[in-house]
C-alpha positions as CSV (number, residue, x, y, z in Angstrom):
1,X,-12.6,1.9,16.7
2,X,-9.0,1.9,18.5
3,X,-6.2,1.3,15.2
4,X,-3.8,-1.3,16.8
5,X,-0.5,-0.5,15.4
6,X,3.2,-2.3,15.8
7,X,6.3,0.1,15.5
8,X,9.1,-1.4,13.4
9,X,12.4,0.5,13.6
10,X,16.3,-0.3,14.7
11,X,16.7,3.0,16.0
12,X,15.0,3.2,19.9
13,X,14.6,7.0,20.1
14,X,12.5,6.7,16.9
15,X,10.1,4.0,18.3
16,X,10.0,6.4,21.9
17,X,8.8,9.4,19.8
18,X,6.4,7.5,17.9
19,X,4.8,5.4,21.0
20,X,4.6,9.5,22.5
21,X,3.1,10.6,20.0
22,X,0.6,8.0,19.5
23,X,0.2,7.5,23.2
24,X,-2.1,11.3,23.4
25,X,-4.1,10.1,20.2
26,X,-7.5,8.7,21.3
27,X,-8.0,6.7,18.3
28,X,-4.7,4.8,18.5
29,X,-2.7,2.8,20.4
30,X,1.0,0.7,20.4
31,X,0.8,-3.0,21.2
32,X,4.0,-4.0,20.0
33,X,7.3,-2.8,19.5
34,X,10.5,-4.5,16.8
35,X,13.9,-3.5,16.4
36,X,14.4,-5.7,13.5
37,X,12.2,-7.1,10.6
38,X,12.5,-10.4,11.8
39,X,10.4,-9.7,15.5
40,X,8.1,-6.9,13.4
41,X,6.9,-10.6,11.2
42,X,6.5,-12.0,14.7
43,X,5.0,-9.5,16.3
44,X,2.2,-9.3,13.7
45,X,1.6,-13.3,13.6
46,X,1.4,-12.8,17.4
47,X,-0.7,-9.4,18.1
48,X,-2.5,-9.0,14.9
49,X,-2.0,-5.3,14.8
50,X,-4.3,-3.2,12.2
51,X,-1.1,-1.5,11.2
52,X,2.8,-1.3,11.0
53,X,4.3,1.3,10.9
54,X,7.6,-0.4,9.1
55,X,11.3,1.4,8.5
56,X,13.1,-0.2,5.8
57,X,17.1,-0.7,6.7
58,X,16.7,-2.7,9.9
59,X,19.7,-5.5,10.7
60,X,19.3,-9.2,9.5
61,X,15.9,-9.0,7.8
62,X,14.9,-5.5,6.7
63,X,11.9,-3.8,6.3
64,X,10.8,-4.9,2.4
65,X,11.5,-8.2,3.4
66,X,9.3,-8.2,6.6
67,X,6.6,-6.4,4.6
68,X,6.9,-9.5,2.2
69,X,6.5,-12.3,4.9
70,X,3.5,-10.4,6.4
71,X,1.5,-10.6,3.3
72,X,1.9,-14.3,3.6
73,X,0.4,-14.4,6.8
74,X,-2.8,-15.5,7.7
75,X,-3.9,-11.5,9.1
76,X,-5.3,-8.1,7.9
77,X,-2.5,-6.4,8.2
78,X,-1.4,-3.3,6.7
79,X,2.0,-2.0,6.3
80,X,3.0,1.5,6.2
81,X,7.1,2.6,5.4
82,X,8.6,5.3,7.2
83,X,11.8,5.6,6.3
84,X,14.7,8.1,5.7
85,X,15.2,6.8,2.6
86,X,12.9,7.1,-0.4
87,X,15.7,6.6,-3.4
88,X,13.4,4.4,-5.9
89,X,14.5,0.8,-4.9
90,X,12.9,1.5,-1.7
91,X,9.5,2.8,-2.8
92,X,9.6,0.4,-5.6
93,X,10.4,-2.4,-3.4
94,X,8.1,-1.8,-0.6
95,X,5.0,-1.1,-3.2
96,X,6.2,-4.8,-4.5
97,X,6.7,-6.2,-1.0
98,X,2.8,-5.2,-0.2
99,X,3.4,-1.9,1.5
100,X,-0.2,0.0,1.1
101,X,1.9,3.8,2.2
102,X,5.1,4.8,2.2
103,X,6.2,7.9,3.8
104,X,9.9,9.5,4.9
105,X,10.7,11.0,8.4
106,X,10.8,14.5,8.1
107,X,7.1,14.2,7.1
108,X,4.8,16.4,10.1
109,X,4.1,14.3,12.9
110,X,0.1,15.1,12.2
111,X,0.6,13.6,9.0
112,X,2.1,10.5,9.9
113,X,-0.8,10.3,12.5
114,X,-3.0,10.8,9.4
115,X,-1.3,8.5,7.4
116,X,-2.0,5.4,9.7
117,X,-5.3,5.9,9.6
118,X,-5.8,6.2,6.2
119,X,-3.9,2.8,5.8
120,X,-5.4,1.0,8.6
121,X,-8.6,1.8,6.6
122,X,-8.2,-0.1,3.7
123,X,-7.1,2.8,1.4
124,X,-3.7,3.9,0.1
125,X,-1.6,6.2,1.0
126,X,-0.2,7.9,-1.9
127,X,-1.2,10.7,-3.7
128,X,-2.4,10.1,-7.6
129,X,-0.1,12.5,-9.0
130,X,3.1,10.6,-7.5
131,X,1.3,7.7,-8.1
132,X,1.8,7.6,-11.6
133,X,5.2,8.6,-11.4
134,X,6.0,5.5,-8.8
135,X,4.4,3.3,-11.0
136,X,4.6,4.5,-14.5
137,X,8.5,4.2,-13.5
138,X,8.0,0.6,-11.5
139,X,6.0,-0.9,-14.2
140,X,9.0,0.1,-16.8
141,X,10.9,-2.4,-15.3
142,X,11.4,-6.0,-16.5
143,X,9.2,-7.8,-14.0
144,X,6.3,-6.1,-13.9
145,X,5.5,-7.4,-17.2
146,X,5.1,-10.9,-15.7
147,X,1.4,-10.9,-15.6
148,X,0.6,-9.7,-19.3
149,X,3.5,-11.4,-20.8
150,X,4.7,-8.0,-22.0
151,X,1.6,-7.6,-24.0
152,X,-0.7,-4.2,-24.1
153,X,-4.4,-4.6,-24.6
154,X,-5.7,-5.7,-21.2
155,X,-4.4,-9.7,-22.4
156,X,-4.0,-10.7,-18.6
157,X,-7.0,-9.3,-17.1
158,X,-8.6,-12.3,-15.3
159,X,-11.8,-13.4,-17.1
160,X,-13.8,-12.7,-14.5
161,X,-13.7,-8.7,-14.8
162,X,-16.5,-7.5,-16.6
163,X,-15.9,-4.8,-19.3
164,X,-16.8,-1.9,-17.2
165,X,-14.8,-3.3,-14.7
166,X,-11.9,-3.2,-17.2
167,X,-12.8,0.2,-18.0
168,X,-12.8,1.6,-13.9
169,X,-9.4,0.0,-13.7
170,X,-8.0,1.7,-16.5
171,X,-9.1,5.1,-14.9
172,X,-8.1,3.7,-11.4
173,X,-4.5,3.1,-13.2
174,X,-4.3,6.7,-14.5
175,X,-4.6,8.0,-10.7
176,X,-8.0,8.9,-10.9
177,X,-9.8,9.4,-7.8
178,X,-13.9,7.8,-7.4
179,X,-15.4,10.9,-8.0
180,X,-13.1,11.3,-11.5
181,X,-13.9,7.7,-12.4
182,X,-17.9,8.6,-12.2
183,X,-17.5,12.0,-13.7
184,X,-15.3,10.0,-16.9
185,X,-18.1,7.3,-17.1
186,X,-20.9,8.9,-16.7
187,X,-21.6,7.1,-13.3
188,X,-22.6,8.0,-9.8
189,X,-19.7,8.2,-7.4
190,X,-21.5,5.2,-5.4
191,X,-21.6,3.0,-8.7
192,X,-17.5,4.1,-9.5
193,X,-16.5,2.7,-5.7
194,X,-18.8,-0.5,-6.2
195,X,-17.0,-1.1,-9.4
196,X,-13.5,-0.4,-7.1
197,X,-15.1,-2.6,-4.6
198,X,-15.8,-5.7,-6.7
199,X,-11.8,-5.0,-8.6
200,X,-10.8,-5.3,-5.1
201,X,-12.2,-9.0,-4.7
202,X,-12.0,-10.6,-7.8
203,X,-8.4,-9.4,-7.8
204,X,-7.2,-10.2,-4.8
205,X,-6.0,-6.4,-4.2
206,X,-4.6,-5.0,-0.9
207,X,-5.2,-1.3,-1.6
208,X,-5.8,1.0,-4.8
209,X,-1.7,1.2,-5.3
210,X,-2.2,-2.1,-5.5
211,X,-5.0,-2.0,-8.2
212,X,-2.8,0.6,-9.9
213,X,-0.1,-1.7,-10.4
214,X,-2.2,-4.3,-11.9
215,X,-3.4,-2.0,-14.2
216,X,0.2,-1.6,-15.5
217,X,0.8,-5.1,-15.5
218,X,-1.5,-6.1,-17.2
219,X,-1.0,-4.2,-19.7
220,X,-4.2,-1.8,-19.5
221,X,-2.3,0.9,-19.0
222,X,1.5,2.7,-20.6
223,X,4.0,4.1,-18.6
């Protein structure tokens, strides 16, 4: 399967290097190119892309912004940051916005390369360690307890998540990895992703950061 991806960056000689560099990868290809968030939205209601590859300080609508709009869109889109900035109201912002990776560009070229397909895959980008440092520190802010009402004990968790359910998503919130969740419950790896699997439905969730941060929201989990 060719990974579609759109480029979205202000600066030209970043998009050239990127399009290059994508250009002598079999598995990928560029169908569309934005200089500012507001033509990266269009671009993906337009092209559909698999991926964007998204900066995050573009002119007029930036980058978190964008990231937000194309979550409302009717597409399976998935956006990966790659930015020079990773201060904490970036990564926080993008994670929020519906970004499923974020990366900065001083990162290896292979790894970017790596990194879209990884996202265009359904899964997420970042690493469990600096997972729980992202979130533990994202869901210590005042918004994120919107969901549980600021209460701990798993209060908000839809009715529709079974107990063990509950339990994988605890362990998915902790930055544990499939094969850590079977090993913790006593489960084959196969039963740990169907349990990640059905999370992924019955709440609506783009990615596993995604799941992580419901598990802090919720309450299921303490910074």
């Amino acid at each position: 399967m060719t990974i579609r991806v759109v480029l979205a960056d202000d600066q030209p000689l970043i998009r050239t290097g990127l399009r290059v560099l994508i250009a002598d990868t079999p598995d990928l290809v560029v169908v569309g190119e934005a200089g500012t968030g507001a033509e990266a939205v269009e671009q993906v209601h337009r092209l559909r892309p698999d991926v964007v590859v998204m900066d995050i300080r573009m002119p007029g609508t930036d980058g978190i912004e964008a990231t937000r709009r194309i979550g409302e869109l009717p597409v399976d889109t998935r956006v990966l940051v790659l930015t020079t900035f990773d201060d904490d109201d970036s990564v926080y912002g993008a994670l929020r916005a519906g970004a499923s990776g974020f990366l900065v560009k001083d990162m290896a070229l292979d790894d970017i390369l790596g990194a879209i397909r990884v996202v265009a895959s359904g899964d997420a980008l970042i690493a469990p360690s600096v997972t729980r440092r992202l979130i533990g520190e994202f869901a210590a802010r005042p918004a994120a307890t919107a969901k549980s009402g600021g209460q701990g004990g798993g209060s908000g968790v839809p009715g529709g998540v079974t107990e063990r359910e509950r339990e994988v998503l605890v362990l998915v919130g902790r930055g544990l990895s499939n094969t850590e969740i079977a090993a913790e419950l006593h489960i084959s790896v196969a039963t740990a992703k169907a349990h990640v699997a059905r999370l992924f439905t019955k709440l609506a969730a783009r990615d596993r950061v995604h799941l992580v941060i419901m598990a802090y929201e919720f309450g299921l989990v303490a910074p």
